[in-house]
Legacy VTK file of the C-alpha trace (Angstrom):
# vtk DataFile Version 3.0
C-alpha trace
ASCII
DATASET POLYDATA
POINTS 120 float
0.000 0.000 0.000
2.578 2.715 0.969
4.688 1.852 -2.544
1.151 2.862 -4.571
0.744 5.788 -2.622
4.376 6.603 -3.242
4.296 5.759 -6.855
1.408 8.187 -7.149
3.375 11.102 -5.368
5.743 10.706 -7.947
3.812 10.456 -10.664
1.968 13.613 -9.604
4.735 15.761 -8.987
5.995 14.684 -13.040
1.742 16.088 -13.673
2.713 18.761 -11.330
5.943 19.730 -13.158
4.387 19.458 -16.643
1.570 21.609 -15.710
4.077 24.038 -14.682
6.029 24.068 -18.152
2.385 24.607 -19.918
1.423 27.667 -17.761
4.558 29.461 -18.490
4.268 28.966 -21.873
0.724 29.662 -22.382
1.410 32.835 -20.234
5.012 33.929 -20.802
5.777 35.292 -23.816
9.490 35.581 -23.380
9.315 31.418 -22.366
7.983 31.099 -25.807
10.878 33.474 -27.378
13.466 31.195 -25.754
11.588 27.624 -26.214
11.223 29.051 -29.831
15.042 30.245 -30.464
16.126 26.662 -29.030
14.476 24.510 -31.282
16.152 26.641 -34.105
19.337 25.685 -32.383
18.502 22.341 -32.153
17.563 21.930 -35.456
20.600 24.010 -36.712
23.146 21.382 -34.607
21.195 18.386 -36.593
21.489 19.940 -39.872
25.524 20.702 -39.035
25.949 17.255 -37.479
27.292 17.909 -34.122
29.257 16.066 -32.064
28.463 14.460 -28.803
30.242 17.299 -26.806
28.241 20.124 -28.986
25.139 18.419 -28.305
26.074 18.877 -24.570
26.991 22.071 -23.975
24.143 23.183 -26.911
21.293 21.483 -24.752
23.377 22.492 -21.000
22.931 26.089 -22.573
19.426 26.277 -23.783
17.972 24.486 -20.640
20.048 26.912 -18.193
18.538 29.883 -20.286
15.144 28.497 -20.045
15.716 27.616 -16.225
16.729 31.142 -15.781
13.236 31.810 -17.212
11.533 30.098 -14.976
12.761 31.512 -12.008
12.345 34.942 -13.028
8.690 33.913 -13.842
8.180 32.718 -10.119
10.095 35.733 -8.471
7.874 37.752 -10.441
4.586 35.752 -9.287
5.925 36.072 -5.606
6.964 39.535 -5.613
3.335 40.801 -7.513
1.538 38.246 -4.523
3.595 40.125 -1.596
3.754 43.255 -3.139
0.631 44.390 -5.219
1.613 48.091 -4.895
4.763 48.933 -6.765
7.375 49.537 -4.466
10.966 50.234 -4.890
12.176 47.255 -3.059
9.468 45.247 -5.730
10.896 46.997 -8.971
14.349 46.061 -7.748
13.797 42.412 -7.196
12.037 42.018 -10.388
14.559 44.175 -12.309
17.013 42.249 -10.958
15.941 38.447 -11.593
14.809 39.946 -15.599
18.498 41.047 -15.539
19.620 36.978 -14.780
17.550 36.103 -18.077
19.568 38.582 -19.581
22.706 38.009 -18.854
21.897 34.388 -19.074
21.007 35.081 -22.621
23.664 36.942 -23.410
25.681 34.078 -22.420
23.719 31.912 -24.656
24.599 33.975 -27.239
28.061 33.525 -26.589
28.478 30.154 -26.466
25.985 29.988 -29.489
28.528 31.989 -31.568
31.219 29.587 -30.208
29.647 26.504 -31.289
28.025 27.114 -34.458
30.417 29.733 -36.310
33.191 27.200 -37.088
30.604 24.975 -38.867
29.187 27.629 -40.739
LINES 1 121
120 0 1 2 3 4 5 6 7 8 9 10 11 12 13 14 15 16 17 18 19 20 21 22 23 24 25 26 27 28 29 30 31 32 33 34 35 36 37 38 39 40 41 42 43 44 45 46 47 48 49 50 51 52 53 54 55 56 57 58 59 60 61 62 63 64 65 66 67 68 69 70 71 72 73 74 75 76 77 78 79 80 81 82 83 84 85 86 87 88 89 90 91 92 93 94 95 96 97 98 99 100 101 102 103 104 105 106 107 108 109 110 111 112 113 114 115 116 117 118 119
């Protein structure tokens, strides 16, 4: 009995988790942006055939990105829940998760230019 009833825990945190993915893309539009520009990556490293270690760091690089995403999304849920009222201490948190998508991105970028360059 207590293995079914764990079984089911897990199985709802996976329902949980891919509930999760669905609401921030049917309500980010920046999650869409970066789902969107990672496909094209992914389809770009098929088409140039890369190699195991490419694949790696390609995927490592669009998940972290879209992580980063994430987490902004949910400091920004938090912060508008505790904080309806703009305050500065509200802007500032939110400005600065937005600017750890950025600079994630920017990273992304980087690497991006690293990886597919050479084969172009």
């Amino acid at each position: 009995m207590k293995d079914m009833a764990k079984k089911r825990n897990i199985i709802s945190s996976f329902v949980f988790a891919f509930q999760g993915i669905r609401d921030g893309l049917k309500n980010e539009p920046n999650l869409k942006i970066h789902f969107a520009l990672g496909l094209v990556a992914i389809l770009l490293a098929w088409f140039l055939r890369f190699s195991h270690i490419e694949w790696a760091i390609l995927i490592l690089t669009i998940f972290l990105v879209i992580t980063l995403e994430f987490i902004n999304t949910v400091i920004e849920k938090i912060v508008d829940t505790l904080s309806p009222q703009i305050t500065e201490s509200a802007r500032i948190t939110k400005d600065i998760s937005a600017a750890v998508v950025l600079i994630g991105a920017v990273a992304s970028i980087v690497v991006g230019l690293f990886l597919f360059l050479p084969k172009l």
